[in-house]
Structures are given as structure tokens and as C-alpha cells.
KEDOMI-434799 format. One line per 2 residues: for each residue x, y, z of C-alpha. Coordinates in steps of 0.25 Angstrom, whole numbers, plus 5000, padded with zeros to 4 digits. Layout:
KEDOMI-434799
X,Y,Z  ...
This chain:
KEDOMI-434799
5544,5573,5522  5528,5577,5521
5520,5571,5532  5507,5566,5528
5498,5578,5535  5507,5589,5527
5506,5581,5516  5492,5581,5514
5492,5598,5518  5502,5600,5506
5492,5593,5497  5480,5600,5502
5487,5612,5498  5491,5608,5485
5476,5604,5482  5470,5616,5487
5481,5625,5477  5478,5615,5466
5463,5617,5468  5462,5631,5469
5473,5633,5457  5465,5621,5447
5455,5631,5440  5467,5639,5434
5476,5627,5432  5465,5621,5423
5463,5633,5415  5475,5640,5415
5489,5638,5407  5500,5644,5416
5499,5629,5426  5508,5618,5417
5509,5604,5421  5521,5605,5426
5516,5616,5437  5505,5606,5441
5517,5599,5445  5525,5606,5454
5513,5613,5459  5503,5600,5462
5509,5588,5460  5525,5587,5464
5520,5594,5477  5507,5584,5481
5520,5573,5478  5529,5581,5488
5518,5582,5497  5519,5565,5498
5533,5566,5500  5539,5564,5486
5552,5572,5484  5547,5578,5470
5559,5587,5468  5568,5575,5470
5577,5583,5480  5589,5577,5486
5586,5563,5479  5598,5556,5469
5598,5556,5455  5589,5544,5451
5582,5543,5466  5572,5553,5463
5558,5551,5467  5548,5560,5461
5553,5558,5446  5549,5569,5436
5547,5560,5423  5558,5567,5415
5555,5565,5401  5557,5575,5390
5543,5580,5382  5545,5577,5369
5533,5583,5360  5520,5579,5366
5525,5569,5376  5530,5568,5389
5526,5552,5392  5533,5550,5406
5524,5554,5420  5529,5566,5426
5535,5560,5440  5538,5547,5444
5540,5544,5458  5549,5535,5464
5557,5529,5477  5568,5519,5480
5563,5507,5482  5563,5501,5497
5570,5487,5492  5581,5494,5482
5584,5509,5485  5592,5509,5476
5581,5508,5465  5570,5519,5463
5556,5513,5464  5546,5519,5454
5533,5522,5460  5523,5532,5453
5522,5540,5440  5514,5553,5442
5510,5559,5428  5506,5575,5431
5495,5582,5424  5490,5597,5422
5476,5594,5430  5470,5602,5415
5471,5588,5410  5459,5577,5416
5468,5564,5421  5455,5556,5422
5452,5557,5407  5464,5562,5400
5471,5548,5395  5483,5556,5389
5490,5558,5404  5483,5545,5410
5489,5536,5398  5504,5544,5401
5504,5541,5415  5499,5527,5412
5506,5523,5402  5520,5527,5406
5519,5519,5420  5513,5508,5412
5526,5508,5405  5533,5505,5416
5528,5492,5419  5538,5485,5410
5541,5471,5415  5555,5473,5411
5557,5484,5421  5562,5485,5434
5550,5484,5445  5555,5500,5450
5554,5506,5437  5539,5501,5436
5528,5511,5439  5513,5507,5440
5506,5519,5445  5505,5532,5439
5499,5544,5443  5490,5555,5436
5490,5568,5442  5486,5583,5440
5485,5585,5455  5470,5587,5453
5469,5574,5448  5478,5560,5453
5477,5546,5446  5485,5534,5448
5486,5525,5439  5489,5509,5438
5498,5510,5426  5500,5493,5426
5489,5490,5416  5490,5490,5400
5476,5493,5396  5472,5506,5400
5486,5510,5389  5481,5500,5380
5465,5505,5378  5469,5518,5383
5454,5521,5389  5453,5530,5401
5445,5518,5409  5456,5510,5408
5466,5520,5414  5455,5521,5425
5454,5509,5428  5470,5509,5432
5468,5521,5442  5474,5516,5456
5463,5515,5464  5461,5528,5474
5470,5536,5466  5461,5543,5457
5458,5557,5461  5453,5569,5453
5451,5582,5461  5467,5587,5469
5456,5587,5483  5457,5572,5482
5472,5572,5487  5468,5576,5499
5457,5568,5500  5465,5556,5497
5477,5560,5503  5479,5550,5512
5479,5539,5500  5487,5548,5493
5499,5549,5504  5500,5534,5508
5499,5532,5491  5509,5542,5487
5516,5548,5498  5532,5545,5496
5535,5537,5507  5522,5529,5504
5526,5527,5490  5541,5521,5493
5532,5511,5504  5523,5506,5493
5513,5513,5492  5509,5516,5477
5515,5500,5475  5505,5495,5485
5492,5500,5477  5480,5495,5473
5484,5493,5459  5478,5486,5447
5476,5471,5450  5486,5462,5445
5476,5453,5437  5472,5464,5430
5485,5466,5424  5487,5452,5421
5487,5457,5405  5496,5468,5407
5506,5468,5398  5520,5475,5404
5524,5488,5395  5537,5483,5391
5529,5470,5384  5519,5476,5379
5530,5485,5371  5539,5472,5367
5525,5466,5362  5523,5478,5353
5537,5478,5347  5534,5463,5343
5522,5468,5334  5530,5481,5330
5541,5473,5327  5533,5463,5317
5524,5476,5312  5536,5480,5305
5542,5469,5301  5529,5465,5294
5528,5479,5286  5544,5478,5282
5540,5463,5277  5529,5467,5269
5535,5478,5262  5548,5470,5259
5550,5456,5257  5563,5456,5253
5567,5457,5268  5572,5447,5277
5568,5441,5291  5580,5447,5296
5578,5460,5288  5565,5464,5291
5568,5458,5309  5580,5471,5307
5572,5480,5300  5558,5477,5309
5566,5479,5322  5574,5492,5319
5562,5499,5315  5556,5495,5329
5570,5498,5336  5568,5513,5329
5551,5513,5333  5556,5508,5348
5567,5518,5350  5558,5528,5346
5548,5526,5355  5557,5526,5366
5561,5537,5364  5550,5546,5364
5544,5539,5375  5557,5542,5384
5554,5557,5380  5566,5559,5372
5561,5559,5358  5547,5563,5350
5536,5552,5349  5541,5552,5334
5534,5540,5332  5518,5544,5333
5523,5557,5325  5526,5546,5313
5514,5541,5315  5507,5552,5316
5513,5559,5303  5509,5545,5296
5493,5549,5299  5493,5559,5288
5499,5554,5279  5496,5542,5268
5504,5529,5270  5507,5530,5255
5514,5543,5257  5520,5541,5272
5530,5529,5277  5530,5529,5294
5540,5519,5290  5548,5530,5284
5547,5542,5293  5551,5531,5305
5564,5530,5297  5565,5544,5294
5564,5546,5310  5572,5536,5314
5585,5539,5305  5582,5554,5305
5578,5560,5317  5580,5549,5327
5593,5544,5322  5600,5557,5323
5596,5558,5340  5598,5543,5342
5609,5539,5331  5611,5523,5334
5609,5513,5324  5594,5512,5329
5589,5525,5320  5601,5525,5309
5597,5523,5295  5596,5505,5294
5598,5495,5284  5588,5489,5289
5575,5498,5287  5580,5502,5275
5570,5503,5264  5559,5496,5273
5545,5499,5272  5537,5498,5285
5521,5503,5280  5514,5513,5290
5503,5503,5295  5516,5495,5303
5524,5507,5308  5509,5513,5313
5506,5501,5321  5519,5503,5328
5520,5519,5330  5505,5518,5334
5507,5507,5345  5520,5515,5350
5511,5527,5352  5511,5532,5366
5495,5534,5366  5495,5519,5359
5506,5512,5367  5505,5507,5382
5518,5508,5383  5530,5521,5384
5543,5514,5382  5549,5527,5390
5543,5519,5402  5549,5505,5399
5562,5502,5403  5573,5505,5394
5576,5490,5392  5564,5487,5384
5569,5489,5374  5581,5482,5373
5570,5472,5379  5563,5474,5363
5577,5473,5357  5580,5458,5362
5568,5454,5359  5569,5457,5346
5581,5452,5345  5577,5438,5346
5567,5439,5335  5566,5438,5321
5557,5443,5309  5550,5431,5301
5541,5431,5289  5535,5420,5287
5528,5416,5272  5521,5423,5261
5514,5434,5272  5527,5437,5277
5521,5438,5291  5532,5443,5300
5534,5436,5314  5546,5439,5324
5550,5427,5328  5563,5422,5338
5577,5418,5330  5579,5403,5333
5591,5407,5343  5581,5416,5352
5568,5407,5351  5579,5393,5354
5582,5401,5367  5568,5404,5370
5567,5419,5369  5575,5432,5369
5575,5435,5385  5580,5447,5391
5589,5449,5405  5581,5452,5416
5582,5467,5421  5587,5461,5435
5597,5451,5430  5601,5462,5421
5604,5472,5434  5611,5460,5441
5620,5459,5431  5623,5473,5430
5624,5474,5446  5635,5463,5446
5642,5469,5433  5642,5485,5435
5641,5487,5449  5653,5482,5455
5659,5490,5444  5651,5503,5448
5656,5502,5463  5670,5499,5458
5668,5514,5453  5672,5526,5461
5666,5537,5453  5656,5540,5442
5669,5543,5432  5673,5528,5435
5660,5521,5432  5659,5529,5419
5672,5521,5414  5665,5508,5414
5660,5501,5403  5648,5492,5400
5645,5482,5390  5634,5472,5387
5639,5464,5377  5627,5454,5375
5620,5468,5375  5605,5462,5371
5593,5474,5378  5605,5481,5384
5596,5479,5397  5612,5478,5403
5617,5489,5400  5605,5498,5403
5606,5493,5417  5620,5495,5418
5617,5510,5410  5606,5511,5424
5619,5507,5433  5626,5518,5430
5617,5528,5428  5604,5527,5432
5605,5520,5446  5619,5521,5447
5628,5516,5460  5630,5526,5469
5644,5531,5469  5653,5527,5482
5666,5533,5479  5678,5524,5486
């Protein structure tokens, strides 16, 4: 344990190394990110008592977290740590505190809305109303050791106009500093703010933060997303309807919502950092090209049963009846693809909780494709059964792990070893979201019982 005067001796002397090397760090090539890491930043975080290396800590418990995402092409969306501590009231459940996105300190953090927006928007992300309380983090800090910002991440607007004032204005208050001097000049804030033991007492919850009335139009993440796939949803039933009136309701409801299962999926995917954001390259390949001469529509498909198909072979990406000969113009799939863009959406769906999407799945569910009239205006509206009932409504994520407590776990202690719990067998079979089964999948994986062999 560092006391609080060594502490600040450790930091002098990283700032004084750090000023003293910044002139050839700026101008030369042979110092990477990645160095700035382990050299400046993992340290001044040692020095406050987090245990960066995660020494001696269970699988799961760790609490300086490095973001592990694969790059894939130009992207790494995820901040680089992420740190974290039981919670007092649940040890049991790891209490998300702080992302920390770390920068080369070539790059200005003041002006340079490319690693702002990052942090920003991924923390944003986590605010889904559908997600546990723990897994939600509003702060996110900025930092090239020279320069240190933490940011509010709770507010919508500054991802939605994407001005620099806007990110500004969602500084924390005292925690904007440019200049590595100033963590000694600060230092006392900076030791009661983010020193470990302060942090598991509270204190990066108990700050000044932006006031609630000013996020009285927030819209949560996970809405905002639901919201969009309403619009997409009609988008492209409105193209497939005007290009063949020979379709049915019900046809065009199938067609409409597998192509936005296969756009949906997609994006997951490359916002988990497991595949190429294949769908800004489509858009971009349609930019040079003549709408007469090129389909979006058609290049999706070749995607999705092509290349995609082959990796993820369910019946999500495999050749369908139901887009079979559909034609979707280049005007609809752009509004889509453009929206979904990660410098256009607010939102990363790697963020959200996985649920979300078997959230966007019942929705749809319960609602149908209608055309009404000569214009053949599209609308979604509910199926008599759902709209009878009032609604499609989803389990609520505690009811959900109640139930999964009083089913599973009993049966979990009734096992002696890990060879014996691997035997059981799980089924949901009013499977709707499968928000069951993930939590059971968290069970036994993720946050499993520890083992007390009998």
C-alpha cells in the first residue's frame, strides 16, 4: 500500500522524466502508444494504489481491466482500461467505476474530436436503462499524461451535434488539466478523487456531475437504438413495397425484418471487435459509383450469404426465400448504413448489453407490416392479440435473475466438481429474447459459484 506522501514522490518523479523526455517524444517515432503506457500511465495509477498488473486477483475480480478487443482494420472502439472494485453491499458483483482512454501526448485532447468522441461515446453506451446498475459507467477519462480530462459521458447531445463545445461543456469540473506539472499541483484532488481506496468509498460516484434537469431530454442508449430500428424497419419495408406490389403484408413484415436482423448482426459484430465495419465499406464503395450501375442492396446480399455466411453459418446469413429477388433502392439502405456509422451514431452496440437485442427481437415480434390505400404507405402496427393485451413487455432483468437463482443454483451446489456441472442441461422453452438463458450462460461461466467440493 502507497501512502499518500510517497505517492505524491512517485509522481514528481514521473513528471519530471515525462518533462524532460516530451521534446523527443513529440518528434520522434521510436516512443508508441503503448510505451506511454507502461511508462506514464499504468504507473501514476500504481502510484494511487490500483493493482495494474492484476496480481494475485481471480479470474473475473480484476480491477485495472485492459479493454481486450481485437483491431480490426482502423478500429479499436473500446477505452484502453477500465477500472473496477466489488461493491461494498454485493462482493460478489464487480462495480464499474472509470474508463481511461490513453493517448500518445503527439495528439491534442483538447481539439481532437476523433479520441474525445471514443471515450465519450463508448461510456455513453453504457448507460442502457436495460442494464444492470454495475455495468453502467458515466465518467470517462482522456489522458496522454501531459494532458488529463474527465468527462460526464450521461448527456446525448454533444454525440449528436458532435461540436467540440458541447464535449466541453461535459468536462467534470476541476478535472481538466493540460500541462503533466499540474498533477502535482493538483495532487491532493487528484488522490482523494482517484486513489483506490477513495474510489471503492465513493469517490468518483459522489462528483459534481452534470445536473439532473439538464438531462431531463436524455434519451438512454438502448432506446435511442430500439427507436432507430423502428425507422429502419419501415425504411425498408417502404422501398420493397414500392418496388413490388405483388407482396403481401406478411411478406414484405419477413423480408423487412431479416434484412434488418442481417444489418443488426453486423453491426454487432464489428463494434465487439470481431469483424470489419463491412458496412460503411459498402457505403463507401457506393459513392463512386452511379445508382443505375450499382445496387447496395445487392452487394449486402452478396456479404451476407458470401462472406459472412461462411464464419457465422446459421439461418441468419443463408441464402432466404424471403429476400429473394427483392429490390431495396440505394436512397433506403444509405439512410440506414449512414445512421449506423460510428462518426454518425451515438451509440456502439459493443457497449449495450447483449440482451438488446433479443430486446429488438420481441418487439418486432409483436408487430406487423400494413399498407394502407392507393400510396401504399407502410406503417408497423401491433397484431390484434399483442395490442388486446396492451403491448409486448419484456422480464425484467431482476425477475429474470431471481428465477435463475431459485432454478440453477440449488443445482449448482448439488455439484461436486466442474466435470458434473458440465452434465446439466438447460432449456427455455417459452424461449422469446433468450434474456433466460444468457443469464443462466453468466451462471455458469461468467460469475460462476465458487466450487466447495464435499
Amino acid at each position: 500500500m502507497v501512502t499518500k506522501k510517497a505517492a505524491r514522490r512517485k509522481i514528481e518523479s514521473l513528471v519530471e522524466q515525462f518533462t524532460s523526455e516530451l521534446p523527443q517524444i513529440k518528434v520522434g517515432h521510436k516512443i508508441n502508444e503503448a510505451q506511454i503506457e507502461e511508462k506514464y500511465i499504468k504507473p501514476l495509477f500504481r502510484s494511487l494504489n490500483w493493482n495494474t498488473d492484476n496480481s494475485g486477483l481471480p479470474l473475473h475480480r480484476e480491477e485495472f481491466v485492459v479493454q481486450a478487443t481485437q483491431v480490426v482494420g482502423d478500429s479499436n472502439e473500446r477505452p484502453d482500461y477500465l477500472l473496477q472494485l466489488p461493491d461494498p453491499k454485493k462482493p460478489n458483483v464487480m462495480q464499474k467505476h472509470l474508463f481511461i482512454e490513453a493517448k500518445h501526448p503527439k495528439y491534442d485532447l483538447r481539439t481532437d474530436l476523433r479520441w474525445i468522441r471514443q471515450a465519450y461515446r463508448y461510456a455513453y453506451s453504457t448507460l442502457s436503462s436495460s442494464d444492470k446498475p454495475e455495468n453502467q459507467v458515466r465518467l470517462a477519462l482522456l489522458t496522454d499524461f501531459e494532458e488529463f480530462r474527465l468527462f460526464d459521458c450521461a448527456a446525448d447531445r454533444p454525440l449528436k451535434s458532435n461540436v467540440l463545445a458541447d464535449y466541453n461543456r461535459q468536462v467534470v469540473s476541476d478535472f481538466d488539466w493540460t500541462g503533466a506539472h499540474h498533477l502535482i499541483e493538483n495532487f491532493d484532488r487528484l488522490w482523494t478523487t482517484f486513489e483506490r481506496d477513495s474510489v471503492a468509498n465513493g469517490s468518483l460516484l459522489s462528483l459534481e456531475l452534470t445536473p439532473i434537469e439538464q438531462l431531463e431530454n436524455r434519451v438512454a442508449p438502448d432506446d435511442d437504438f430500439l427507436s432507430d430500428l423502428e425507422k429502419f424497419r419501415l425504411t425498408i419495408a417502404g422501398s420493397i413495397a414500392r418496388h413490388d406490389r405483388t407482396l403481401s403484408d406478411r411478406e414484405i413484415t419477413a423480408a423487412s425484418q431479416l434484412l434488418l436482423d442481417r444489418i443488426v448482426f453486423t453491426r454487432m459484430l464489428f463494434d465487439r471487435g470481431l469483424e470489419r465495419d463491412h458496412l460503411t465499406k459498402l457505403l463507401d464503395d457506393s459513392t463512386s459509383m452511379s445508382d443505375a450501375d450499382h445496387s447496395i442492396y445487392d452487394q449486402a446480399t452478396k456479404l451476407f450469404e458470401g462472406t459472412l455466411d461462411k464464419l457465422y453459418n446459421g439461418a441468419l446469413f443463408r441464402s432466404r426465400n424471403e429476400l429473394s429477388g427483392l429490390q431495396i433502392d440505394n436512397g433506403s439502405m444509405r439512410i440506414i448504413l449512414e445512421s449506423l456509422r460510428s462518426d454518425k451514431s451515438p451509440y456502439t452496440l459493443g457497449a449495450m448489453p447483449v440482451e438488446i437485442i433479443g430486446f429488438a427481437y420481441e418487439k418486432f415480434l409483436g408487430k406487423v407490416i400494413t399498407r394502407s390505400g392507393r400510396s401504399g404507405r407502410v406503417t408497423a402496427d401491433y397484431k390484434p392479440e399483442v395490442r388486446k393485451r396492451g403491448g409486448v413487455y419484456y422480464t425484467p432483468r431482476h425477475i429474470v435473475e431471481e428465477i435463475v437463482t431459485r432454478t440453477l443454483d440449488p443445482l449448482l451446489e448439488s455439484c461436486t466438481t466442474p466435470e458434473e456441472a458440465l452434465k446439466l442441461r438447460i432449456v427455455d422453452p417459452s424461449c422469446g429474447s433468450g434474456s433466460f438463458l444468457i443469464v443462466a450462460y453468466e451462471r455458469l461461466g461468467l460469475d460462476p459459484i465458487p466450487w466447495t467440493p464435499s
